[in-house]
PDB file with SEQRES, HELIX, SHEET and CRYST1 records, atoms N, CA, C and O in Angstrom:
SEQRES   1 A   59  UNK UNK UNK UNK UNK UNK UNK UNK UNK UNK UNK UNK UNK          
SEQRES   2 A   59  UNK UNK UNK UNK UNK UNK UNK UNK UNK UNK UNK UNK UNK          
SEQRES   3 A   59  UNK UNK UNK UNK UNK UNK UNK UNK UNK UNK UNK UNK UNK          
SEQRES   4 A   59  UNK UNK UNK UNK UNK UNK UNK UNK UNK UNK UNK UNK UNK          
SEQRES   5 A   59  UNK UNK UNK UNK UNK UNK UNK                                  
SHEET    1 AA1 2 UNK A  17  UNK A  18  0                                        
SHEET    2 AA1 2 UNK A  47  UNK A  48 -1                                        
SHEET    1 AA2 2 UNK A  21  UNK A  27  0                                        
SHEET    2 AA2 2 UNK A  37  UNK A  42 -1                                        
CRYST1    1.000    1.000    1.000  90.00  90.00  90.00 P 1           1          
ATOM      1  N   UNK A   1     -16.062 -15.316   4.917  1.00  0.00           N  
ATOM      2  CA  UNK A   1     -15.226 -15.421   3.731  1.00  0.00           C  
ATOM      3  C   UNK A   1     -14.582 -14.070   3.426  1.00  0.00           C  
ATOM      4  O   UNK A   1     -15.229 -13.028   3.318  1.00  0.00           O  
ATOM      5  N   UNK A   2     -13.340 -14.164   3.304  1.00  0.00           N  
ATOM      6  CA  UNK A   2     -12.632 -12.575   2.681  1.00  0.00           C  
ATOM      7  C   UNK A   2     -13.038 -12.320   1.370  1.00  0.00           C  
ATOM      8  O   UNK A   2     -13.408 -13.051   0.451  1.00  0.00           O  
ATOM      9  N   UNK A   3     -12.907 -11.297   1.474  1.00  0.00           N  
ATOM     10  CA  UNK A   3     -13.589 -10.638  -0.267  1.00  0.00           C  
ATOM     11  C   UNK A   3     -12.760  -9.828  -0.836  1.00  0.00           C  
ATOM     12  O   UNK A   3     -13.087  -8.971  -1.657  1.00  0.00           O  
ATOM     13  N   UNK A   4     -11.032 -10.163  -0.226  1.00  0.00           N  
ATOM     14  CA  UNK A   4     -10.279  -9.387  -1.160  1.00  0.00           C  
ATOM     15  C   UNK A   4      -9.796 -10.205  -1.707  1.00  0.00           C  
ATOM     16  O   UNK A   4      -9.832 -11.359  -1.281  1.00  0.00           O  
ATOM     17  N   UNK A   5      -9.098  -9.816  -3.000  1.00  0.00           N  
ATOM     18  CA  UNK A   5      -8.770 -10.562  -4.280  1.00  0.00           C  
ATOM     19  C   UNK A   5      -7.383 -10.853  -3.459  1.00  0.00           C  
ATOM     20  O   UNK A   5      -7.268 -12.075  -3.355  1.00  0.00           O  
ATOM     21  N   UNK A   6      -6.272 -10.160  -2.830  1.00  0.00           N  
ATOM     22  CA  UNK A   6      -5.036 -10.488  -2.447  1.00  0.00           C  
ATOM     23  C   UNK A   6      -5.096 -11.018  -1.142  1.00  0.00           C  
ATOM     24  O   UNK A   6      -6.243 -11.046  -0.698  1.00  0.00           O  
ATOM     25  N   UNK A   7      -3.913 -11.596  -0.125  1.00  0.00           N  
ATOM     26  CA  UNK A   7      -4.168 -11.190   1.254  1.00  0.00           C  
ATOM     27  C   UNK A   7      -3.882  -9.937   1.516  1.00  0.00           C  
ATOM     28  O   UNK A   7      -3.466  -9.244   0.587  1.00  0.00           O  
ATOM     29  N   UNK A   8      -4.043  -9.346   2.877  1.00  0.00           N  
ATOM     30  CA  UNK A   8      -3.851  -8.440   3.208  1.00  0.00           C  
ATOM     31  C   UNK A   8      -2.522  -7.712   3.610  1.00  0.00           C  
ATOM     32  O   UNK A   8      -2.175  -6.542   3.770  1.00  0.00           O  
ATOM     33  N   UNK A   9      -1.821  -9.199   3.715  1.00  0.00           N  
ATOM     34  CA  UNK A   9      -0.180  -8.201   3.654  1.00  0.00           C  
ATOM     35  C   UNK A   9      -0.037  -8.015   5.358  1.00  0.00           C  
ATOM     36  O   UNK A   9      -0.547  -8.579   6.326  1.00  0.00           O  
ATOM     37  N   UNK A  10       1.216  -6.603   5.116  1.00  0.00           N  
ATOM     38  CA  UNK A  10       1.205  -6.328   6.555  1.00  0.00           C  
ATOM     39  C   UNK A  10       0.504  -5.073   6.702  1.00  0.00           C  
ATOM     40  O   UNK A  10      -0.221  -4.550   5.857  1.00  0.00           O  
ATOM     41  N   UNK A  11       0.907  -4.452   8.347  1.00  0.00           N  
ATOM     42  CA  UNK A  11       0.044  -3.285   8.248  1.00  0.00           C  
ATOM     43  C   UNK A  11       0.740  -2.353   8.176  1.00  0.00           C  
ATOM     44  O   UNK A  11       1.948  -2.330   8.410  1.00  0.00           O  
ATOM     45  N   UNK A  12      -0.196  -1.142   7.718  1.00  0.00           N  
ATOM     46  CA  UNK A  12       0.938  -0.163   7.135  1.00  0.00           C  
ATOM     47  C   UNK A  12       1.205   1.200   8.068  1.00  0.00           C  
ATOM     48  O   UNK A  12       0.669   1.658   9.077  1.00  0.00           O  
ATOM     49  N   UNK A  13       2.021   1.503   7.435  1.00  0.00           N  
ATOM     50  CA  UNK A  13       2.899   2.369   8.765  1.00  0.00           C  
ATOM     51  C   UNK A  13       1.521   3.586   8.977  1.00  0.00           C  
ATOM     52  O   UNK A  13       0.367   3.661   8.556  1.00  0.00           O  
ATOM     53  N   UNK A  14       2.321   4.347   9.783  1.00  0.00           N  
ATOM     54  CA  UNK A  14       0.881   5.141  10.207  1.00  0.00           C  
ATOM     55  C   UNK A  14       1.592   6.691   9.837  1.00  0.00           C  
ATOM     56  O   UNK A  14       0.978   7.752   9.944  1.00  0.00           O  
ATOM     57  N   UNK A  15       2.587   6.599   9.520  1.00  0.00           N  
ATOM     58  CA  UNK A  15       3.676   7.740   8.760  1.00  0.00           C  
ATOM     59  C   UNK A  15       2.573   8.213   7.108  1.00  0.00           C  
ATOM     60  O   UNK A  15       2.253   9.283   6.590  1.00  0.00           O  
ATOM     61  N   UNK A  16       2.306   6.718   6.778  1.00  0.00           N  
ATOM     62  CA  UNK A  16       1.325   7.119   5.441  1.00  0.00           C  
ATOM     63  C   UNK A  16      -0.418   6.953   6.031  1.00  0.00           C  
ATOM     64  O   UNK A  16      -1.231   6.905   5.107  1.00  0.00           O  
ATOM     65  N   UNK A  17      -0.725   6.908   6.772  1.00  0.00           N  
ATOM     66  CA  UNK A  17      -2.288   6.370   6.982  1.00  0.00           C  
ATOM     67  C   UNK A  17      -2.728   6.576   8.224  1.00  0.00           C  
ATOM     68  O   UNK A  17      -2.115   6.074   9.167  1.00  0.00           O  
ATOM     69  N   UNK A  18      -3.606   7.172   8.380  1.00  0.00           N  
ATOM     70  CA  UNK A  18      -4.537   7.487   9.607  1.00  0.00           C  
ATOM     71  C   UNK A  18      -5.814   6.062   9.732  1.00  0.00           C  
ATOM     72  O   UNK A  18      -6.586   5.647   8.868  1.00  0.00           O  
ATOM     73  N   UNK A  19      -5.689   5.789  10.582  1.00  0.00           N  
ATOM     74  CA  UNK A  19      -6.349   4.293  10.689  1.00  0.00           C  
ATOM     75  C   UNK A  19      -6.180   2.992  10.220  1.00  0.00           C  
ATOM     76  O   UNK A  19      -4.988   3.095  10.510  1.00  0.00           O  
ATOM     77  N   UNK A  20      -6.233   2.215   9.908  1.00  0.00           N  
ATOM     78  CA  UNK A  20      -5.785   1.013   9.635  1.00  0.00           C  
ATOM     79  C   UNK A  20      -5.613   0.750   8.059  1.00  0.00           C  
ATOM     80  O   UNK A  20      -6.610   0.852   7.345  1.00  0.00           O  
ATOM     81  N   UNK A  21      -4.425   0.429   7.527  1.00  0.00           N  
ATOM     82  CA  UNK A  21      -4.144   0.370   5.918  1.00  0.00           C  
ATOM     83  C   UNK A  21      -3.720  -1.574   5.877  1.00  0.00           C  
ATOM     84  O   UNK A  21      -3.361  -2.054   6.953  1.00  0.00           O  
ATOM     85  N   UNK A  22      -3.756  -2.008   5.311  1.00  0.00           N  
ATOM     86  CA  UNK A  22      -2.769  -3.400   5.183  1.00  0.00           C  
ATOM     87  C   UNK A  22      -2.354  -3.127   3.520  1.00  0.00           C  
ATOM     88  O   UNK A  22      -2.983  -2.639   2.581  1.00  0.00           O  
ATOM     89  N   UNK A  23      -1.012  -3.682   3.654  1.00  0.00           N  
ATOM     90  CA  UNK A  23      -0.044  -3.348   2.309  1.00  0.00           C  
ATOM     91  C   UNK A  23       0.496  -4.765   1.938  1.00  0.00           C  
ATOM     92  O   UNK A  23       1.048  -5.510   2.748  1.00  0.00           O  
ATOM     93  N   UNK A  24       0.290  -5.036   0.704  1.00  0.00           N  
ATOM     94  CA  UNK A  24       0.777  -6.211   0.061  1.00  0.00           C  
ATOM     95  C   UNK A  24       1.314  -5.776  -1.078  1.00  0.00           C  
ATOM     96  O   UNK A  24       0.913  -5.011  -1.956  1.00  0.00           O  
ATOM     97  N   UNK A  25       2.706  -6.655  -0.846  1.00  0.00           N  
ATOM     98  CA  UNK A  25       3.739  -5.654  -2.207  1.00  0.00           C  
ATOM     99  C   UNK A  25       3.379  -6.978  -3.252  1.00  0.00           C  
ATOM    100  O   UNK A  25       3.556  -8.114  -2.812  1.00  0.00           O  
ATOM    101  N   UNK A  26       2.940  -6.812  -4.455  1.00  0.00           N  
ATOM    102  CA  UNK A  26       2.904  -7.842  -5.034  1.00  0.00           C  
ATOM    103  C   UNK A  26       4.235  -8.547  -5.664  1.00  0.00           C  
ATOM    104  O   UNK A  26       4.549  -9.737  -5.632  1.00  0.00           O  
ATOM    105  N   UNK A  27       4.891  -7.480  -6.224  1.00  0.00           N  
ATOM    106  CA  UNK A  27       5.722  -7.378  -7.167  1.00  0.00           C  
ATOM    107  C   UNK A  27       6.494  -6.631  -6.951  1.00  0.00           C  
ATOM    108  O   UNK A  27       6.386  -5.453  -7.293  1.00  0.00           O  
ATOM    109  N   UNK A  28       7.360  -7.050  -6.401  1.00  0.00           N  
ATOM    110  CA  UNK A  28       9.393  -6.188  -4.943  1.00  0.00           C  
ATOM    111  C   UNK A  28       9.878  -4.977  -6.678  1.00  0.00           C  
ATOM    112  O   UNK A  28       9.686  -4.914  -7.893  1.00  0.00           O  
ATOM    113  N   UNK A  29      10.573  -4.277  -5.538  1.00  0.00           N  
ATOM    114  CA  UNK A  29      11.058  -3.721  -6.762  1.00  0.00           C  
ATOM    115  C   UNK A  29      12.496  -4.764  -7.359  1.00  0.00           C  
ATOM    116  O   UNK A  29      13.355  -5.438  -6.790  1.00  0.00           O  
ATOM    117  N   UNK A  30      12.075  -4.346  -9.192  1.00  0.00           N  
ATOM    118  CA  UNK A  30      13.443  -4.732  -9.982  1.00  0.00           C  
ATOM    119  C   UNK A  30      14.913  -4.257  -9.625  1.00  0.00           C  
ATOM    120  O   UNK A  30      15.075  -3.400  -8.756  1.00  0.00           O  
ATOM    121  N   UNK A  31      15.953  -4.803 -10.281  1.00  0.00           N  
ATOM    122  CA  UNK A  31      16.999  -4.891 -10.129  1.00  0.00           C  
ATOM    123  C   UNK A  31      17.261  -3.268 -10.252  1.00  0.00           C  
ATOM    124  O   UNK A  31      18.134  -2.949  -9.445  1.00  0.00           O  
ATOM    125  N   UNK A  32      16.808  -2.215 -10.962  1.00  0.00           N  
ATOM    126  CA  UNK A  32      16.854  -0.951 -11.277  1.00  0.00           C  
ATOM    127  C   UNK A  32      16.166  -0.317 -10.049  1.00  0.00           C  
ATOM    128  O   UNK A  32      16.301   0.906 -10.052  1.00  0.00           O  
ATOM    129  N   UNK A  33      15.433  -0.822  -8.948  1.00  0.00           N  
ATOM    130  CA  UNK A  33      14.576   0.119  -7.967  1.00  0.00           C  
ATOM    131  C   UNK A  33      13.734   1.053  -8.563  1.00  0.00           C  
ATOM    132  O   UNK A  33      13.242   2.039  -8.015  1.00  0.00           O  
ATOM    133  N   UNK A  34      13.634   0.795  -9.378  1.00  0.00           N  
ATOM    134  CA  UNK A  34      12.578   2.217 -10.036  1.00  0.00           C  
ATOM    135  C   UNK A  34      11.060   1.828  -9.655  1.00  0.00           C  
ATOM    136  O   UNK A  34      10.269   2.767  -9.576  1.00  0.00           O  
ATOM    137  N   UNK A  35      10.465   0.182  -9.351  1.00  0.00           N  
ATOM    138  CA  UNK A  35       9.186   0.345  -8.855  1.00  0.00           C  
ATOM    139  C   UNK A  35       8.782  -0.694  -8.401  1.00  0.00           C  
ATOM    140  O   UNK A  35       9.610  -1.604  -8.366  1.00  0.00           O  
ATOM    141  N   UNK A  36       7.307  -0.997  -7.850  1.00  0.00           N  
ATOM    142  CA  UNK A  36       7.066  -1.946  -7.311  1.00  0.00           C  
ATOM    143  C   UNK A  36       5.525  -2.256  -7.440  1.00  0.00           C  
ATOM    144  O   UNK A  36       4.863  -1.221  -7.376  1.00  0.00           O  
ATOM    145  N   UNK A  37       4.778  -3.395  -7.604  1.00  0.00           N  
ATOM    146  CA  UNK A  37       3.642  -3.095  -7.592  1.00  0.00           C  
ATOM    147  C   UNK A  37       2.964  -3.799  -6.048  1.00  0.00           C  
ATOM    148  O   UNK A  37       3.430  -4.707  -5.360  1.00  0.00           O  
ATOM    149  N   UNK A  38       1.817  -3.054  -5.871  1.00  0.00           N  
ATOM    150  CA  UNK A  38       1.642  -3.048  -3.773  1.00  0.00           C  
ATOM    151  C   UNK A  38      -0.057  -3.085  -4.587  1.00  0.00           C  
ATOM    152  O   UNK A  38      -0.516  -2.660  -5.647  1.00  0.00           O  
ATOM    153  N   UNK A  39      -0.636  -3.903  -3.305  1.00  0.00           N  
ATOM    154  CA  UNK A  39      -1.902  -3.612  -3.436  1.00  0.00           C  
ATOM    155  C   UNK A  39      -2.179  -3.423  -1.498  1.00  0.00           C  
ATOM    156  O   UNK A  39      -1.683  -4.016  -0.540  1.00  0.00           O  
ATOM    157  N   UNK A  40      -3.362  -2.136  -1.628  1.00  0.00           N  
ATOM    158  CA  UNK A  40      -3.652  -1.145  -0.453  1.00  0.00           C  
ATOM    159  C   UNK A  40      -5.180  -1.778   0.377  1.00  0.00           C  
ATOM    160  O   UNK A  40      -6.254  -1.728  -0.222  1.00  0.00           O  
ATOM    161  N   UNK A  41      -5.087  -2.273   1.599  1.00  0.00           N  
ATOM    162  CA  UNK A  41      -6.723  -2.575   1.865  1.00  0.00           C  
ATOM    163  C   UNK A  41      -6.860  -1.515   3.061  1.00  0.00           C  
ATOM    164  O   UNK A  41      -6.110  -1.452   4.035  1.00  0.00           O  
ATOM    165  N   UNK A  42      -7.796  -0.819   2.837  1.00  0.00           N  
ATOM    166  CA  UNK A  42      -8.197  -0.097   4.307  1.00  0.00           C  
ATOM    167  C   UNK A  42      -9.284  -0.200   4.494  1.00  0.00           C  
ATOM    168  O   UNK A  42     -10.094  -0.044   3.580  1.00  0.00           O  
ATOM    169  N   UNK A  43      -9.644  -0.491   5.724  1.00  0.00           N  
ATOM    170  CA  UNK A  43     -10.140  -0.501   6.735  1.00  0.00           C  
ATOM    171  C   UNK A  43     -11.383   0.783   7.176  1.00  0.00           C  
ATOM    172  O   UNK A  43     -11.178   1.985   7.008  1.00  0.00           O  
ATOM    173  N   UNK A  44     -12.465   0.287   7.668  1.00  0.00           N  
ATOM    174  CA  UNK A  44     -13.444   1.890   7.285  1.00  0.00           C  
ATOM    175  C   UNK A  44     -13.029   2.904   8.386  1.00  0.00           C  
ATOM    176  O   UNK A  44     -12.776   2.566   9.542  1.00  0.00           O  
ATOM    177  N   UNK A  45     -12.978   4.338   7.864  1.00  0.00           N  
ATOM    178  CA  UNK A  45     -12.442   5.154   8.286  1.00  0.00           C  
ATOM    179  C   UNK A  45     -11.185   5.377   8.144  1.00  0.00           C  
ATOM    180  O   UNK A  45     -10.773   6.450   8.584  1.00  0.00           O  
ATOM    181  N   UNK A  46     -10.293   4.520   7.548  1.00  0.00           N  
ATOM    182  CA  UNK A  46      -8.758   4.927   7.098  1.00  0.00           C  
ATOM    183  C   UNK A  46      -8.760   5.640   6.114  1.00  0.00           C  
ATOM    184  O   UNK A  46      -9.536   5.717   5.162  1.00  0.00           O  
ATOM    185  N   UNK A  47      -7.984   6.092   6.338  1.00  0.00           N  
ATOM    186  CA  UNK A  47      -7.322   7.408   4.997  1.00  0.00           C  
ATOM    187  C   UNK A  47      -5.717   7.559   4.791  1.00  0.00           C  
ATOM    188  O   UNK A  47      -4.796   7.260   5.552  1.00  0.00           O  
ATOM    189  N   UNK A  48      -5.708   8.217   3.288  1.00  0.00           N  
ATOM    190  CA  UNK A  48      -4.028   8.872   3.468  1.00  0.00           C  
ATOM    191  C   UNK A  48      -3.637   9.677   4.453  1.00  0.00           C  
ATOM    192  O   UNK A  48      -4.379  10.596   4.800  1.00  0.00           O  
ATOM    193  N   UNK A  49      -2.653   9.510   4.944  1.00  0.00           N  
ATOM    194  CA  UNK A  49      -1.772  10.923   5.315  1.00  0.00           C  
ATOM    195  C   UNK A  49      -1.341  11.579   3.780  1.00  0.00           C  
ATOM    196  O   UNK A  49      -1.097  11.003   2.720  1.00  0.00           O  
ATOM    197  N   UNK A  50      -1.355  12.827   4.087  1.00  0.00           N  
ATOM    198  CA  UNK A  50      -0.522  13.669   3.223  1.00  0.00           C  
ATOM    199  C   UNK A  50       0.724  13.396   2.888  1.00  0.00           C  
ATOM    200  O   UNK A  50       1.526  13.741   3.756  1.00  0.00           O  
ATOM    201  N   UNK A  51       1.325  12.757   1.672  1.00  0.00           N  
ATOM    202  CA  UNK A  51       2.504  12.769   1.508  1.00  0.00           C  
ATOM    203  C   UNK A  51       2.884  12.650  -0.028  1.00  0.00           C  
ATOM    204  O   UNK A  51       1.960  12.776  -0.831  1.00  0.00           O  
ATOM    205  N   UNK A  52       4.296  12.393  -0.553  1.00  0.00           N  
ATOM    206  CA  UNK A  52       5.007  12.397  -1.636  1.00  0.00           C  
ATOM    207  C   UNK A  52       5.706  11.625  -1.848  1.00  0.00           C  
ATOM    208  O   UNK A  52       6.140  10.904  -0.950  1.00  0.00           O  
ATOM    209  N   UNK A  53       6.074  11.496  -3.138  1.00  0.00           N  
ATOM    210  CA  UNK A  53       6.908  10.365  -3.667  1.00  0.00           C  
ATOM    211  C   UNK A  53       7.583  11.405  -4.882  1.00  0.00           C  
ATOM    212  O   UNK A  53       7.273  12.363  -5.591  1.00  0.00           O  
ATOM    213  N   UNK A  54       8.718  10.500  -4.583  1.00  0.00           N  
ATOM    214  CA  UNK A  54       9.992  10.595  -5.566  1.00  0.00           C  
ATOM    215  C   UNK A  54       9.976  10.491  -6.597  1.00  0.00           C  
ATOM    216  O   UNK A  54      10.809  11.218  -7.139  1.00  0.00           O  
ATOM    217  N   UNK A  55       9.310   9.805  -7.363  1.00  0.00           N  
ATOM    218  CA  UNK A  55       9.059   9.453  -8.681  1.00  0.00           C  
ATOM    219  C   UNK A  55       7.624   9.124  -8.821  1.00  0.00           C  
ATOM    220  O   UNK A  55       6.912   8.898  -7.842  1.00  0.00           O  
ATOM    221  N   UNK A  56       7.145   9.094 -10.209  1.00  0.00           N  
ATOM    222  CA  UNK A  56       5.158   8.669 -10.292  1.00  0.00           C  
ATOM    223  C   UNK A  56       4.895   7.475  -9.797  1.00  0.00           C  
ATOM    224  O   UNK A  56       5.624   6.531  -9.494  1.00  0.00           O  
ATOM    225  N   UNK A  57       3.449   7.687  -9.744  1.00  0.00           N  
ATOM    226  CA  UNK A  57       2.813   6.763  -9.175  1.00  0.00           C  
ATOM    227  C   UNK A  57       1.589   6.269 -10.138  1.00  0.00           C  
ATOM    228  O   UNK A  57       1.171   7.232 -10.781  1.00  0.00           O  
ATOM    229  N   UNK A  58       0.976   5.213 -10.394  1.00  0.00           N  
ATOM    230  CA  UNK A  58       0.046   4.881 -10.871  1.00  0.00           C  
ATOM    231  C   UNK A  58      -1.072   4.238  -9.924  1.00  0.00           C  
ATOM    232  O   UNK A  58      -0.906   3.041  -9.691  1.00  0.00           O  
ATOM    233  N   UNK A  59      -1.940   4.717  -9.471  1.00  0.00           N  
ATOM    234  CA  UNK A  59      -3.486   3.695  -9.146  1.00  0.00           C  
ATOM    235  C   UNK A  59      -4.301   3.200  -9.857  1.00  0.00           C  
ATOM    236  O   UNK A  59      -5.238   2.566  -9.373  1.00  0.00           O  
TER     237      UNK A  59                                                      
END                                                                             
């Protein structure tokens, strides 16, 4: 049985993640692009890559 609340989406680039990430955008960005809401599953031993964003972020 899966035990995540979402599916898992696709997988995510490896530009943001060292080992296996799956990304599910829940909620596309609005007509303004200003945001989007994504839910993140990784995989043991995955991690961030180091990186930045353009505007905030909330977790």
């Amino acid at each position: 049985m899966d035990k995540n609340t979402f599916p898992k989406g696709n997988q995510g680039s490896a530009d943001y993640f060292t080992g296996t990430a799956w990304v599910n955008i829940l909620v596309p960005k609005d007509e303004t692009g200003s945001y989007n809401i994504g839910n993140v599953v990784f995989e043991p031993g995955c991690r961030n890559n180091w990186h930045t964003h353009a505007t905030d972020r909330s977790c």
